[in-house]
LOGUVO-590981 format. One record per residue (C-alpha): residue number from 1; residue in one letter; x, y, z. Coordinates in pm, 1 decimal. Layout:
BEGIN
+-----+--------+----------+----------+----------+
! num ! residu !        X !        Y !        Z !
+-----+--------+----------+----------+----------+
! NUM !      A !        X !        Y !        Z !
...
+-----+--------+----------+----------+----------+
This chain:
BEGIN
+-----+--------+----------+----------+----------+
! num ! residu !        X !        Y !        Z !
+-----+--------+----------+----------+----------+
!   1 !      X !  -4693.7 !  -2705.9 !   3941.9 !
!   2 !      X !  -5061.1 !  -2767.6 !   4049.1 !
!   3 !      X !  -5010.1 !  -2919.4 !   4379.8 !
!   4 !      X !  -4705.5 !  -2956.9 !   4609.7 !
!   5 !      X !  -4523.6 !  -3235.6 !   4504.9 !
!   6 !      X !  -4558.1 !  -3381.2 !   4869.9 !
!   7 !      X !  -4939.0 !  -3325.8 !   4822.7 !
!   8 !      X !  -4972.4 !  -3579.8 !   4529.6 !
!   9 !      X !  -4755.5 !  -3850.3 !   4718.7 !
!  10 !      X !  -4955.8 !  -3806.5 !   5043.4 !
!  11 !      X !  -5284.9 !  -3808.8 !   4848.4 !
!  12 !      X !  -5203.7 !  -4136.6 !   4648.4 !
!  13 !      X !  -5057.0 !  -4337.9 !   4934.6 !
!  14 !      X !  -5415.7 !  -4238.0 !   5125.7 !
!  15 !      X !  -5619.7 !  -4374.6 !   4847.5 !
!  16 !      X !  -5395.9 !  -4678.4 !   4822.3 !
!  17 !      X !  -5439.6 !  -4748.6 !   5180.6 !
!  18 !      X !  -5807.4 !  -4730.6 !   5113.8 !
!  19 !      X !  -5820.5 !  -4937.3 !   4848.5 !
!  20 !      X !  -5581.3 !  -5235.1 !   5012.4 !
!  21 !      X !  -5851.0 !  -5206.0 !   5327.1 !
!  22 !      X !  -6191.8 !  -5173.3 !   5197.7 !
!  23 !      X !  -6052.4 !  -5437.1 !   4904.3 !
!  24 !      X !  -5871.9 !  -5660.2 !   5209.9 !
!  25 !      X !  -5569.7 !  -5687.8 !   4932.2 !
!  26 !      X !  -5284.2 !  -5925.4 !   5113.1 !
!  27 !      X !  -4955.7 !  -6046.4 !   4975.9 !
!  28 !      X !  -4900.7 !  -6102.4 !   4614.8 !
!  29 !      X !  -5231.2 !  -5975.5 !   4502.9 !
!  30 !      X !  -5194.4 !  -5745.2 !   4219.9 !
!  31 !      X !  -5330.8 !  -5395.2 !   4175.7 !
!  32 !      X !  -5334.3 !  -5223.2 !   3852.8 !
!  33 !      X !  -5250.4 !  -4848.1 !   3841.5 !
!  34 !      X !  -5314.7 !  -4650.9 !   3540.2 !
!  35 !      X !  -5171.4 !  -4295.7 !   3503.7 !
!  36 !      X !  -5133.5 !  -4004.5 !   3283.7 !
!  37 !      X !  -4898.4 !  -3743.3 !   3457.5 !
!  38 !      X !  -5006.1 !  -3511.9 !   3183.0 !
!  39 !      X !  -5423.2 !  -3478.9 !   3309.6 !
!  40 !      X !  -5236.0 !  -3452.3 !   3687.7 !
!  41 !      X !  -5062.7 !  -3139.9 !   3579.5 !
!  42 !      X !  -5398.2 !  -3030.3 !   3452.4 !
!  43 !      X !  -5343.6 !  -3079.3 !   3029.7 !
!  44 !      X !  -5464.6 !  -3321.1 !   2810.0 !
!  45 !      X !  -5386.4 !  -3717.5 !   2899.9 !
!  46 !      X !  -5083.0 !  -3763.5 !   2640.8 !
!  47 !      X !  -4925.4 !  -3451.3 !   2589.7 !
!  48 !      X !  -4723.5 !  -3342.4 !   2883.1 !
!  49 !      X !  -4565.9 !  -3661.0 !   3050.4 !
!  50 !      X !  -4386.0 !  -3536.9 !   3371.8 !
!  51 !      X !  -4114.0 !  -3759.8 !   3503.0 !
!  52 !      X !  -4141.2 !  -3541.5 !   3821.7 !
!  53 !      X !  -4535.4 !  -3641.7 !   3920.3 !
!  54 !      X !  -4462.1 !  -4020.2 !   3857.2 !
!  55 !      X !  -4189.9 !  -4033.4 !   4092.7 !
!  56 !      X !  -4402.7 !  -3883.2 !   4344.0 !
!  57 !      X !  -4705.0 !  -4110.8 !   4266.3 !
!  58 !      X !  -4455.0 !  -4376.1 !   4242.7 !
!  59 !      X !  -4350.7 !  -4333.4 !   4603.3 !
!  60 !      X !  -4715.8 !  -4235.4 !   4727.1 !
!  61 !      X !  -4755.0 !  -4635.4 !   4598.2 !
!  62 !      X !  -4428.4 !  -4810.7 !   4729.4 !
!  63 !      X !  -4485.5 !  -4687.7 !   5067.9 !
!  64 !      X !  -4833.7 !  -4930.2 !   5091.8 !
!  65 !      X !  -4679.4 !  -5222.1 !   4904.4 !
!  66 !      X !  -4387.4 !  -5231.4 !   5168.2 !
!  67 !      X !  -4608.8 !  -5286.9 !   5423.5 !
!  68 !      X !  -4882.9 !  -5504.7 !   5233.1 !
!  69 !      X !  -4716.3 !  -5707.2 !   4985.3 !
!  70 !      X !  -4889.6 !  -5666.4 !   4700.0 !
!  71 !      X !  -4787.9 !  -5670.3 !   4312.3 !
!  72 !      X !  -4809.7 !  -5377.2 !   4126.9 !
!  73 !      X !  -4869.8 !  -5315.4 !   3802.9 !
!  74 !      X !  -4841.2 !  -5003.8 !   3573.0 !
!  75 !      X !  -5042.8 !  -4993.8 !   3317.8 !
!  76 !      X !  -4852.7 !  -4776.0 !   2944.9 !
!  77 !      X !  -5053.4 !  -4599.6 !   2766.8 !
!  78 !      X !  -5230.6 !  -4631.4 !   2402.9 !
!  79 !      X !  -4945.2 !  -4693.9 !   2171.2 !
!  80 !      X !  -4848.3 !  -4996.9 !   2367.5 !
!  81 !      X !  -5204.6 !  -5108.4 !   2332.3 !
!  82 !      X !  -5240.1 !  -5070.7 !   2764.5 !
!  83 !      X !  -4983.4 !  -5333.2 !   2839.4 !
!  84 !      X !  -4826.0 !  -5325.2 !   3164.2 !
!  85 !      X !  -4479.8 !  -5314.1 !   3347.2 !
!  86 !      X !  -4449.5 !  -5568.7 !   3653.5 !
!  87 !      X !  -4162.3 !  -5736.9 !   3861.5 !
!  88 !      X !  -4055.7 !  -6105.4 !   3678.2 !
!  89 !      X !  -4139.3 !  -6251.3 !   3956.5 !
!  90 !      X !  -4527.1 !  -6237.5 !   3911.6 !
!  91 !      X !  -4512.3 !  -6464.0 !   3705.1 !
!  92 !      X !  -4437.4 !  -6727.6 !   3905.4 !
!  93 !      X !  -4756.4 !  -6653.6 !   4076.6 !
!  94 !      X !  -5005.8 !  -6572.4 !   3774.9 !
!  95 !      X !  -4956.2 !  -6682.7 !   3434.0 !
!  96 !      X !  -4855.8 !  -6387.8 !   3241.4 !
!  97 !      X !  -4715.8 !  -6393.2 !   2904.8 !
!  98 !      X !  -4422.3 !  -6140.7 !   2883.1 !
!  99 !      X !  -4435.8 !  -5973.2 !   2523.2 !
! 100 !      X !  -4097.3 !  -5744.4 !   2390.3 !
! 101 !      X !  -4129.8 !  -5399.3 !   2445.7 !
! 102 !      X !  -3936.1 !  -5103.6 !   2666.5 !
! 103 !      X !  -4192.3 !  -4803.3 !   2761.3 !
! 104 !      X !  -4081.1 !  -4483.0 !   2633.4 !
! 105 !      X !  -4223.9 !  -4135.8 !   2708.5 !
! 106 !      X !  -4415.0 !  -4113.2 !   2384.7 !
! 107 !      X !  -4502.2 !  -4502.7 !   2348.1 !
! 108 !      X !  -4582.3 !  -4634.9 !   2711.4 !
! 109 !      X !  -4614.8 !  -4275.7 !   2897.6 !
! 110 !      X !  -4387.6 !  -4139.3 !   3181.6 !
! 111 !      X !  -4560.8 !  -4306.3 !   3478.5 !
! 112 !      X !  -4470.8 !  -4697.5 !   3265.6 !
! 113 !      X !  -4159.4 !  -4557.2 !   3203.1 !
! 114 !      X !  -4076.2 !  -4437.6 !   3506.4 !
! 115 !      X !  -4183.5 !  -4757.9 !   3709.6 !
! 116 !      X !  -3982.4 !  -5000.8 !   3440.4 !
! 117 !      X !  -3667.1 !  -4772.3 !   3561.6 !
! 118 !      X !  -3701.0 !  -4835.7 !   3910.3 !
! 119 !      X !  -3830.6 !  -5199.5 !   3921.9 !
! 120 !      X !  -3553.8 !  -5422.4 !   3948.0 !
! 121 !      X !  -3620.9 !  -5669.3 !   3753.3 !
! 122 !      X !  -3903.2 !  -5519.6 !   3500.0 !
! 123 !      X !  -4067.0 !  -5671.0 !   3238.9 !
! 124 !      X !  -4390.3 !  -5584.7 !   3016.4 !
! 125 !      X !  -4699.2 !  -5815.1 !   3014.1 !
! 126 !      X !  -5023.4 !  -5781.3 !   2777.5 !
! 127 !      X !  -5270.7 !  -5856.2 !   3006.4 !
! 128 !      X !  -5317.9 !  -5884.3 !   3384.6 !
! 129 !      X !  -5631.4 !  -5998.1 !   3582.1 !
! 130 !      X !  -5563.3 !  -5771.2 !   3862.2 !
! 131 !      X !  -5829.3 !  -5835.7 !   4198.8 !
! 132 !      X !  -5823.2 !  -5386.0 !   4238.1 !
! 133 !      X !  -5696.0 !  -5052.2 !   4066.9 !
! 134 !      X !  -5654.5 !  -4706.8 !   4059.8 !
! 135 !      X !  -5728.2 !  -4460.3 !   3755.9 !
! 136 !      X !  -5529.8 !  -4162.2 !   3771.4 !
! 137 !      X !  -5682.3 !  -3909.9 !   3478.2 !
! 138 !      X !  -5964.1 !  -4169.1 !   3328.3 !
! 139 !      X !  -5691.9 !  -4380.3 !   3148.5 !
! 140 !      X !  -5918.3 !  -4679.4 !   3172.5 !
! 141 !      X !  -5815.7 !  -4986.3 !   3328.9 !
! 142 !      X !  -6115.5 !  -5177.9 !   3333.2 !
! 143 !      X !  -5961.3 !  -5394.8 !   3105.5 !
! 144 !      X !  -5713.8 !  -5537.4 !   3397.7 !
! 145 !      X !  -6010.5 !  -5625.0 !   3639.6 !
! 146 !      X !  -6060.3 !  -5934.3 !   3716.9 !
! 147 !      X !  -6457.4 !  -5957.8 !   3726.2 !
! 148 !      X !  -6644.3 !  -5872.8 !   3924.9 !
! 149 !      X !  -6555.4 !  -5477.5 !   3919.6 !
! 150 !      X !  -6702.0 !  -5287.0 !   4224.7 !
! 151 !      X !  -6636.7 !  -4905.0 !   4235.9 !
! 152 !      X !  -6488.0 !  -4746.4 !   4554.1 !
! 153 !      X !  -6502.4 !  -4372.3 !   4612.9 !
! 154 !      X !  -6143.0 !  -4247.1 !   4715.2 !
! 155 !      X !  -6070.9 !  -4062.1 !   4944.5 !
! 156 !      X !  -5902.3 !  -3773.5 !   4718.5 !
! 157 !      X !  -6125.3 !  -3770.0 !   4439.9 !
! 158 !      X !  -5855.3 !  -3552.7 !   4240.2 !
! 159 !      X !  -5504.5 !  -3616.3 !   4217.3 !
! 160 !      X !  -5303.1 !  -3251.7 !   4096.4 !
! 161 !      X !  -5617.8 !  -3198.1 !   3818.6 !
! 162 !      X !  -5662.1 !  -3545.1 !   3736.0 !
! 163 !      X !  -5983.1 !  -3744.9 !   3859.0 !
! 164 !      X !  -5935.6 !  -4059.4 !   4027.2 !
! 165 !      X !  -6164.0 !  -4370.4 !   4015.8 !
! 166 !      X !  -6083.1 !  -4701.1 !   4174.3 !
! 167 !      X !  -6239.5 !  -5054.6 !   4193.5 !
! 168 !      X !  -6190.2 !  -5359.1 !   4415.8 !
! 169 !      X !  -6308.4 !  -5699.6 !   4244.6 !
! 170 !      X !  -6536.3 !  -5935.6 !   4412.1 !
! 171 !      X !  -6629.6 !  -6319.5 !   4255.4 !
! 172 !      X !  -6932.5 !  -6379.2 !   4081.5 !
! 173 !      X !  -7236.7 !  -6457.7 !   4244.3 !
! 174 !      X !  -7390.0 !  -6785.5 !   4123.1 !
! 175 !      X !  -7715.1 !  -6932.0 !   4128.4 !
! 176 !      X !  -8054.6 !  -6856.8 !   4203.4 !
! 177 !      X !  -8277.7 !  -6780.2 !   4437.8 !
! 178 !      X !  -8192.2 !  -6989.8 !   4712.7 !
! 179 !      X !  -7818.9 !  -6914.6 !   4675.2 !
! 180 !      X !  -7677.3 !  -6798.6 !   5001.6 !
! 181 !      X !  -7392.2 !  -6579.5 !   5011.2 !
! 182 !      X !  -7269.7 !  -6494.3 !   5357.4 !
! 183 !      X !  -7281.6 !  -6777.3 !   5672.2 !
! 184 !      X !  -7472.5 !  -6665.5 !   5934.1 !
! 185 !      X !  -7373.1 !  -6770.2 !   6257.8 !
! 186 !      X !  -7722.5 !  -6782.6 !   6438.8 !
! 187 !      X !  -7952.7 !  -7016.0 !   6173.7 !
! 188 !      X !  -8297.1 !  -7099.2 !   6238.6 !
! 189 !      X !  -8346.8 !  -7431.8 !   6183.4 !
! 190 !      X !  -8676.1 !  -7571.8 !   6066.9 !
! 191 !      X !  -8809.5 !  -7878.7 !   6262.3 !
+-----+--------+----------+----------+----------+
């Protein structure tokens, strides 16, 4: 194996906690994690799914959520055109359309797969507007970003052999000019 198992929990549950803080993600706000077990074993995304590395990645990500609150979403892979696994009860939060489909290994990937086993009451959604993420291997999430989409370096740029990019989301700035975007608490006033 390419890292300790330990090593690739540890590692993700750092970058989580970095990406709740720097992204101030509270209760019920979703992340998105994207996945492919086989580029953190060090092969090619899609042809090695390891049961083994999402469970550790799984629990690298559970130990943040207990403590924060967020949702979590995994995103499958290709061949369920990047739908994702969540908890029912997001959608009493967001409105998410549940579509009919069980992730597999080879249609949804391991990581999916694994996370729809150990959810406990899993279902698969399309699309998700998710306010930060995690890319384990380059497997593209951008999709599930709500916009605006603001990189953040990680602390472990590699997880096993896979390279890791994350975002947090900010809202749009508006207007022009003589928009103002942060209050300042010492204003000059003109007379």
């Amino acid at each position: 194996m390419v890292n300790k198992l330990e090593e690739i929990s540890e590692h993700v549950e750092e970058n989580i906690r970095q990406l709740v803080k720097q992204g101030r993600i509270g209760s019920k706000q979703i992340i998105v994690i994207g996945t492919s077990t086989s580029e953190v074993l060090g092969q090619h995304i899609g042809t090695s799914g390891a049961e083994v590395v999402a469970s550790e990645i799984y629990k690298g990500i559970k130990a943040v959520q207990k403590e924060s609150g967020f949702y979590v979403a995994f995103q499958c892979c290709e061949h369920l055109n990047r739908a994702l696994v969540v908890e029912r009860d997001i959608l009493q939060n967001y409105d998410l359309d549940e579509v009919s489909v069980i992730p597999i290994k080879t249609a949804g990937g391991s990581m999916a797969t694994y996370a729809y086993e150990q959810f406990e009451s899993p279902i698969v959604v399309e699309e998700i507007k998710a306010h930060a993420g995690m890319d384990i291997g380059e497997t593209l999430i951008g999709m599930h970003l709500k916009k605006v989409a603001v990189p953040l370096r990680p602390t472990f740029r590699q997880i096993g052999k896979a390279r890791v990019n994350m975002a947090i989301t900010r809202p749009k700035l508006i207007g022009g000019q003589r928009a103002v975007y942060e209050i300042k608490t010492n204003i000059d006033h003109c007379n």
